[in-house]
Backbone as CSV, one residue per row, in Angstrom:
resi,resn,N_x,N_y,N_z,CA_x,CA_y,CA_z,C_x,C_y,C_z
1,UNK,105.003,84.770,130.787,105.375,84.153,129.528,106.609,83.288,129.754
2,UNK,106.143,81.514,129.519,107.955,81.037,129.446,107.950,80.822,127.883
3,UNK,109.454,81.275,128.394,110.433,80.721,126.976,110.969,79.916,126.846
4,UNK,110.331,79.149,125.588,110.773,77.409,125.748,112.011,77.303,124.344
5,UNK,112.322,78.353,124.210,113.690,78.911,122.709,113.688,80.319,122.668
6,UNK,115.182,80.320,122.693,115.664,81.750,122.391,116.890,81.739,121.913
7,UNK,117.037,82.750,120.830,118.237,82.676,119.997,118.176,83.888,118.963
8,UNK,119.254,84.780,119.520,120.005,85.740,118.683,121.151,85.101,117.749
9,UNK,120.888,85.877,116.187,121.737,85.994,115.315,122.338,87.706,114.790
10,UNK,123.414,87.218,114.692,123.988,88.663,113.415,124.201,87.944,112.421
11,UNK,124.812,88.621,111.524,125.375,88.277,109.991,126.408,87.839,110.559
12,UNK,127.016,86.677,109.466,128.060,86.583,109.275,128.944,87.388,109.295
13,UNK,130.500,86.986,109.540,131.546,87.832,109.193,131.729,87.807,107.805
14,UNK,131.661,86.777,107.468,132.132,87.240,105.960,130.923,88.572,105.464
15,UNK,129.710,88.275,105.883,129.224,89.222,105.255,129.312,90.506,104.986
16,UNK,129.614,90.769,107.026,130.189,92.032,107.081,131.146,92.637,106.791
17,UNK,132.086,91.706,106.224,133.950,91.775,105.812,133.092,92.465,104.129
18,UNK,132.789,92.204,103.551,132.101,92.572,102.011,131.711,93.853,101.856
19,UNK,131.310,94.443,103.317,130.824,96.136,103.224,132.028,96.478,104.077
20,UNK,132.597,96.147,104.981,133.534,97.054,105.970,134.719,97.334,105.503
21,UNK,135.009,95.925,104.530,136.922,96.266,103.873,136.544,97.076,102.971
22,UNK,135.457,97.592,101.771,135.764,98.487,100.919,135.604,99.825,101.248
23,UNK,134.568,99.757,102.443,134.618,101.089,103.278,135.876,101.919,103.729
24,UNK,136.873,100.610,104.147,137.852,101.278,104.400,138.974,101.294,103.601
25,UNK,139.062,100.791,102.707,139.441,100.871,101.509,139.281,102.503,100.793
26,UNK,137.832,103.111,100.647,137.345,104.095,99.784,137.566,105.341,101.269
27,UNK,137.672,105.236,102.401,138.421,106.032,103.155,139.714,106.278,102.957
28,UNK,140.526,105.483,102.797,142.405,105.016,102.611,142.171,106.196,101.658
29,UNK,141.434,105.988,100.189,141.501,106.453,99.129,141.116,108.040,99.275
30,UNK,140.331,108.535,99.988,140.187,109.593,100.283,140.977,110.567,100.870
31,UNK,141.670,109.830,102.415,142.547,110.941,102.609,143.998,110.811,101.548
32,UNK,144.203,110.096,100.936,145.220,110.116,100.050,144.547,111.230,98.856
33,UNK,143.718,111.251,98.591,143.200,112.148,97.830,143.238,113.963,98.473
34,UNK,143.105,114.096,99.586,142.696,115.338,100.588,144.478,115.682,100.701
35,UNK,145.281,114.745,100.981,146.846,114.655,101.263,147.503,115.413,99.753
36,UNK,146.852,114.612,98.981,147.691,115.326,97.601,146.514,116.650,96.816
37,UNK,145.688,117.030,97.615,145.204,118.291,97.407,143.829,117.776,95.888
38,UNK,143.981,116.590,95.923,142.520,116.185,94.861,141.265,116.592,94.949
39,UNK,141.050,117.640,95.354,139.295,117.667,96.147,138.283,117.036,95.599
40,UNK,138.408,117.274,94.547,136.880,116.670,93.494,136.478,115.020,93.945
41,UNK,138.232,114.330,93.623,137.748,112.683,93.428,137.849,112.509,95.407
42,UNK,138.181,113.649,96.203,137.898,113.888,97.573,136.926,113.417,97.980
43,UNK,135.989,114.333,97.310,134.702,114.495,97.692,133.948,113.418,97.209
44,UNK,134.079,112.930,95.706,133.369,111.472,95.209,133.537,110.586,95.900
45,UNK,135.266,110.259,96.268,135.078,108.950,96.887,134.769,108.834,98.246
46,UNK,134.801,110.261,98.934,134.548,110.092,100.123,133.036,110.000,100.096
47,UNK,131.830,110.425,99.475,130.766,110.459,99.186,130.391,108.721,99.122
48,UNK,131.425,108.547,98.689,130.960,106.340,98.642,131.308,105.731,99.710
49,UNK,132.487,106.470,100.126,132.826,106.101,101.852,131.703,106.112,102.522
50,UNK,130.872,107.182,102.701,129.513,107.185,103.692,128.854,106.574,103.218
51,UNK,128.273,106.017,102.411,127.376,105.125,102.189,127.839,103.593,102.364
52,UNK,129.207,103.621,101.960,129.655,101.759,102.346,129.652,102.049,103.786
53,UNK,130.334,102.981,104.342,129.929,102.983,105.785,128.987,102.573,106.652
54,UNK,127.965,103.484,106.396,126.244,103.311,106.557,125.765,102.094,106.430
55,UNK,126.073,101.620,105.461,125.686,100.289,105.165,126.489,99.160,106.130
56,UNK,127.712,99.622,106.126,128.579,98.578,106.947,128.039,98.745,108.708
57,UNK,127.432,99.962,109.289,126.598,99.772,110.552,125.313,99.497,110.499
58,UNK,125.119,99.264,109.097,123.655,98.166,109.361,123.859,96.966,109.487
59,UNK,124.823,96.388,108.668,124.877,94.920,108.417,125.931,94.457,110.108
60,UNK,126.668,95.327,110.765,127.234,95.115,111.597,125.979,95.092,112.804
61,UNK,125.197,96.101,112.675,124.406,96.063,114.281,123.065,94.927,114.066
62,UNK,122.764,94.630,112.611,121.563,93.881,112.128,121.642,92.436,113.233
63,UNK,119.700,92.654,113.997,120.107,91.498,114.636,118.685,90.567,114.680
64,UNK,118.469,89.301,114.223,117.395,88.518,114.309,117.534,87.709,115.947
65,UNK,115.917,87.824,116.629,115.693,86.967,117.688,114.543,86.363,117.346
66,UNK,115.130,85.161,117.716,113.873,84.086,117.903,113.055,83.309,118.641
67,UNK,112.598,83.838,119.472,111.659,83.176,120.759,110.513,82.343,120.539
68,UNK,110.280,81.018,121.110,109.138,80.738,121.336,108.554,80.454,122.636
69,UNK,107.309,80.843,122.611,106.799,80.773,124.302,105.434,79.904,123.929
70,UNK,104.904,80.141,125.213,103.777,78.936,125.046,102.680,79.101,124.296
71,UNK,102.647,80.277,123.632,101.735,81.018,122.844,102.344,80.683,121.302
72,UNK,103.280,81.747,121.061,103.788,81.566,119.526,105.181,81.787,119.227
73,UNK,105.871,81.688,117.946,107.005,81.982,117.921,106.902,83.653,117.217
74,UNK,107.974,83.799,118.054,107.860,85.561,117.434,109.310,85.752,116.771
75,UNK,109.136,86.520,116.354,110.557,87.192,115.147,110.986,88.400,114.989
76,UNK,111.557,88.740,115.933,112.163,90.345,115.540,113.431,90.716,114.770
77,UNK,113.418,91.685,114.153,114.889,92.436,113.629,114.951,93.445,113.863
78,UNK,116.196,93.781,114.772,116.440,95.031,115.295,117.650,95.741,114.921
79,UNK,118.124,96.902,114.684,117.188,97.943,114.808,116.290,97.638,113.135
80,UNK,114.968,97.382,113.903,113.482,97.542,112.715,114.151,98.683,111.732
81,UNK,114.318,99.842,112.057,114.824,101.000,111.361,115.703,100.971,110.018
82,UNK,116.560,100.032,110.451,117.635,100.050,109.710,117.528,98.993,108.621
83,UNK,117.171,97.829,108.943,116.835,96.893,108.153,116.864,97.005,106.616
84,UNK,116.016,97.989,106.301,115.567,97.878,104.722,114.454,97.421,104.572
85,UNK,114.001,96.824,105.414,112.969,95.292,105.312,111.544,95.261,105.187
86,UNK,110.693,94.816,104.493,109.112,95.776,104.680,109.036,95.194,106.102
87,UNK,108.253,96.477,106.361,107.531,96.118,108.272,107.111,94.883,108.480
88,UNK,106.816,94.238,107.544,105.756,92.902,108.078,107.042,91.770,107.893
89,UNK,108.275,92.007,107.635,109.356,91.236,108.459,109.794,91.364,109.578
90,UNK,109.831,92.870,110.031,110.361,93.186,111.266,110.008,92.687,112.732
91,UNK,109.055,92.576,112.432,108.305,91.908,113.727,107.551,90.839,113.344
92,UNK,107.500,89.698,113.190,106.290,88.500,113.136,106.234,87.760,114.015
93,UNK,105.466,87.806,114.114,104.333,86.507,115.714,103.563,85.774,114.755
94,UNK,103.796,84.578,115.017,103.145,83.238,114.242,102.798,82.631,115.466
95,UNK,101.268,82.740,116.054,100.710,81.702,116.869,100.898,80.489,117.149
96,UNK,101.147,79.428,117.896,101.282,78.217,117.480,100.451,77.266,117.098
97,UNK,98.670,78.475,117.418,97.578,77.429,117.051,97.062,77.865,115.415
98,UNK,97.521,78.313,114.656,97.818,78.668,113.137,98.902,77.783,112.309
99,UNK,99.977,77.115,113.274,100.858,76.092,112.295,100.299,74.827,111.891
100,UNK,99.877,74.678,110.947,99.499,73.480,110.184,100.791,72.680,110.159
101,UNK,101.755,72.947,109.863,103.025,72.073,109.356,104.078,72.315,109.901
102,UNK,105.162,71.992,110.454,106.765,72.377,110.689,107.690,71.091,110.698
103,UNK,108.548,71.527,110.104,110.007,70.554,109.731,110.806,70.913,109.406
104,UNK,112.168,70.130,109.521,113.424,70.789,109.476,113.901,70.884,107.911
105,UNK,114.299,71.801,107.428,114.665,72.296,105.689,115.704,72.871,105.963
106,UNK,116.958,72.415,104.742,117.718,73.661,104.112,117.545,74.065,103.144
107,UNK,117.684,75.361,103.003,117.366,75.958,101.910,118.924,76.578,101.069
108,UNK,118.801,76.012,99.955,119.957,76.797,98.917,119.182,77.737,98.053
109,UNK,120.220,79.161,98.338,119.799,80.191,97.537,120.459,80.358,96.314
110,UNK,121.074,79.708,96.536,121.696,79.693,94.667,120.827,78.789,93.904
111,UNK,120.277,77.709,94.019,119.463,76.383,93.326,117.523,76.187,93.785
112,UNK,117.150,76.688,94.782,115.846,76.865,94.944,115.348,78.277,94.919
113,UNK,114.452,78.333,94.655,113.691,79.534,94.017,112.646,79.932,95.029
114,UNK,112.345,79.229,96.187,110.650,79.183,96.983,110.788,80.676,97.662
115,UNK,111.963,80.843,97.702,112.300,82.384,98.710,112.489,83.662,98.120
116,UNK,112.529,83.682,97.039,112.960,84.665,96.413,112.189,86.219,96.085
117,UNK,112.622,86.633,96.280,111.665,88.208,96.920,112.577,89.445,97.129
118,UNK,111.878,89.890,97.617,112.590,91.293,98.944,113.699,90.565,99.670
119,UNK,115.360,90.581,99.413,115.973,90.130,100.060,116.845,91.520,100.509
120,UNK,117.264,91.210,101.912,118.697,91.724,102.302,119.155,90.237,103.105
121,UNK,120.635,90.186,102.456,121.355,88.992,103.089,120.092,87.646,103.526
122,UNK,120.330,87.184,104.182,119.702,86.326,104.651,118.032,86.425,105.177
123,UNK,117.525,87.395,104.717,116.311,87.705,104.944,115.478,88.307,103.586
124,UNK,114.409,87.561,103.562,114.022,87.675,102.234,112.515,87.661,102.638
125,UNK,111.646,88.341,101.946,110.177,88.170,102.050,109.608,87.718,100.453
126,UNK,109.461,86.849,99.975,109.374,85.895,98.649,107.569,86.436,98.598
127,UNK,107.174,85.763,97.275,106.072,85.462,96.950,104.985,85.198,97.221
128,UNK,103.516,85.613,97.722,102.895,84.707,97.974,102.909,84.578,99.580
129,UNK,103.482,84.916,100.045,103.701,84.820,101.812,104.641,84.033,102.748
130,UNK,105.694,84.250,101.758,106.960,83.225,101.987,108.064,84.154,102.704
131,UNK,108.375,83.836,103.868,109.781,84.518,104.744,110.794,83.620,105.015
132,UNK,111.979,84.304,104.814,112.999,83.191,104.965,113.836,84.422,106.229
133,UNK,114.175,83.701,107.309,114.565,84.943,108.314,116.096,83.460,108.760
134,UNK,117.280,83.579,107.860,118.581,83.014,107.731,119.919,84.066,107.780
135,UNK,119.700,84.650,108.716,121.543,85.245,109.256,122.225,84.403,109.040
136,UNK,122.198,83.409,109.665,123.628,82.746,109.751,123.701,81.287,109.390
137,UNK,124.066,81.481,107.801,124.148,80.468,106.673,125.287,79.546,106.953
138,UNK,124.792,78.237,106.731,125.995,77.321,106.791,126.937,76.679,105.436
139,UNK,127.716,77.493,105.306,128.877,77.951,104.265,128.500,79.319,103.616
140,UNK,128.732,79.396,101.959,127.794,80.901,101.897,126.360,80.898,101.342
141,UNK,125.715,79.618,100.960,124.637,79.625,100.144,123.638,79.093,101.433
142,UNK,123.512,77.757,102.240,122.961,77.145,102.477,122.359,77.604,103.983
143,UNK,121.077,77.283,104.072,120.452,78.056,105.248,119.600,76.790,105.928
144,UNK,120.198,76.130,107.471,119.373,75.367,107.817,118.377,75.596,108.719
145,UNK,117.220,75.151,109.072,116.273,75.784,109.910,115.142,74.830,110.015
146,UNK,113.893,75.427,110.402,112.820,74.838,110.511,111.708,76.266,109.576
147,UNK,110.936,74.940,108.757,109.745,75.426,108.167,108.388,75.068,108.812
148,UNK,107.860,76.255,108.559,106.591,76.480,108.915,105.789,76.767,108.364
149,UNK,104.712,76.304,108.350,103.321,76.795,107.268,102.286,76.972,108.276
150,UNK,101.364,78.247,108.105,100.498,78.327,108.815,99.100,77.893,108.135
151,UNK,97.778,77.694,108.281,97.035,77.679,108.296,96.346,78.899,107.239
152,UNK,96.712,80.030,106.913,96.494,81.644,106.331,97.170,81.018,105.219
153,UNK,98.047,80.195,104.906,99.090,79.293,104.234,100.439,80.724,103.733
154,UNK,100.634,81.011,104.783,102.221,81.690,105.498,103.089,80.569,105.274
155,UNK,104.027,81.174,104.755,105.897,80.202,104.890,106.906,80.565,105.494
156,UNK,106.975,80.016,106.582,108.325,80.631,107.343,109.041,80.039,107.041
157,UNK,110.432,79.929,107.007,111.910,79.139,107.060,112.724,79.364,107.713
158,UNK,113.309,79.833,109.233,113.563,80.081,109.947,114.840,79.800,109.964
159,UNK,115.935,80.246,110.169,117.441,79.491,109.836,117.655,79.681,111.490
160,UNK,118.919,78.649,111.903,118.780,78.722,113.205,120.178,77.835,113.592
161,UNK,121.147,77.777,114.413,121.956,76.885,114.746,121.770,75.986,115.180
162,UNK,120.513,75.674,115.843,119.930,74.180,116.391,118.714,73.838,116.019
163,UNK,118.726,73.321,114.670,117.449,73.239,113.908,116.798,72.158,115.375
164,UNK,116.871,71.236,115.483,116.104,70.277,116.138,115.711,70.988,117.565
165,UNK,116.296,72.093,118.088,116.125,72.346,119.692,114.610,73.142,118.957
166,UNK,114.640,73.896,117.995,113.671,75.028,117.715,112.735,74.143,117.338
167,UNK,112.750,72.734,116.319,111.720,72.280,116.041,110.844,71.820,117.406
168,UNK,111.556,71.282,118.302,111.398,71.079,119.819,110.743,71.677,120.611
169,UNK,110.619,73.054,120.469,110.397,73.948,121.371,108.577,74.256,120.342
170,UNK,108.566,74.356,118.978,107.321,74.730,118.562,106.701,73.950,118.381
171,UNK,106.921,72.083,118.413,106.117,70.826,118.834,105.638,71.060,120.122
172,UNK,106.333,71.968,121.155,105.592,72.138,122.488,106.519,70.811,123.469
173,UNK,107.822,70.655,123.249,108.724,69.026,123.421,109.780,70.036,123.897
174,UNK,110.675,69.535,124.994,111.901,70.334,125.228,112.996,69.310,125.702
C-alpha cells in the first residue's frame, strides 16, 4: 500500500483549555473543601472533578488520521473507545472509485447548517449521510478541507491543514 497523504490531528488547545482549566479549577475547590473538613460539597465537587477530568483525557488523547493510498481515503479516530462517536465515524474507508465529486470547502458552524448532527467538537455525523471529520478549525468556527461526495451520495468534509495537498493526493496528482 503507498501513501500518497497522511495527516494526524488533535483538538485544538483552546479546546482542550475549556475542559482542563475547570477540571482543575473543581480539584483546587475540592481539596480546599477536604482542608476545611467540608465533606459533602467534598464529595460533589470532587464528583465533577472526575468527570471534567475524564472528559479532559478524551479531548486531550482524541486523535483523527487521514490517509490516502491508491485504493481509498480512510479515516480513523483513535482511541475509537473514547470518542463518543457512533462507530460508523470511527473508522471510514471511502474508496476512490465511489467519489463522484471532491473540492475544496469551508465550512462555518455557526452560519451553515449541512453538518449538523451527532457532534463532538469538530466531528459531527449530520443528516442524511453527511460527516464532517474538522479537529483543527481555523479560528473557532471555521473548518477548511476537502469535500467529498460519493456515489451511495455520502458527504464527507474533511478538515485538514493542506486543503490542496489532500485534494491532490485523492485526484490521484502529487
Amino acid at each position: 500500500m503507498t501513501v500518497e497523504y497522511a495527516e494526524q490531528q488533535t483538538l485544538s488547545a483552546w479546546i482542550k483549555v475549556l475542559v482542563v482549566v475547570p477540571a482543575v479549577t473543581f480539584l483546587s475547590i475540592t481539596v480546599m473543601a477536604l482542608i476545611n473538613e467540608q465533606w459533602g460539597a467534598a464529595v460533589v465537587i470532587g464528583a465533577a472533578f472526575l468527570i471534567l477530568a475524564g472528559l479532559a483525557v478524551v479531548q486531550i488523547s482524541l486523535r483523527l488520521t487521514t490517509t490516502v493510498d491508491e485504493s481509498a481515503v480512510r479515516l480513523r479516530i483513535k482511541p475509537a473507545g473514547l470518542s463518543f462517536l457512533p462507530r460508523r465515524m470511527t473508522k471510514k474507508d471511502v474508496p476512490l472509485s465511489t467519489i463522484s465529486s471532491r473540492r475544496i470547502q469551508t465550512y462555518n458552524s455557526l452560519t451553515d447548517r449541512e453538518f449538523w448532527g451527532w457532534k463532538v467538537w469538530g466531528l459531527s455525523y449530520g443528516r442524511r449521510g453527511r460527516f464532517l471529520y474538522g479537529m483543527r478549525p481555523q479560528g473557532l468556527f471555521k473548518v477548511a478541507g476537502v469535500r467529498i461526495e460519493t456515489t451511495a451520495g455520502e458527504v464527507l468534509l474533511i478538515g485538514t491543514a493542506d486543503p490542496a495537498a489532500l485534494l491532490a493526493a485523492v485526484e490521484g496528482r502529487r
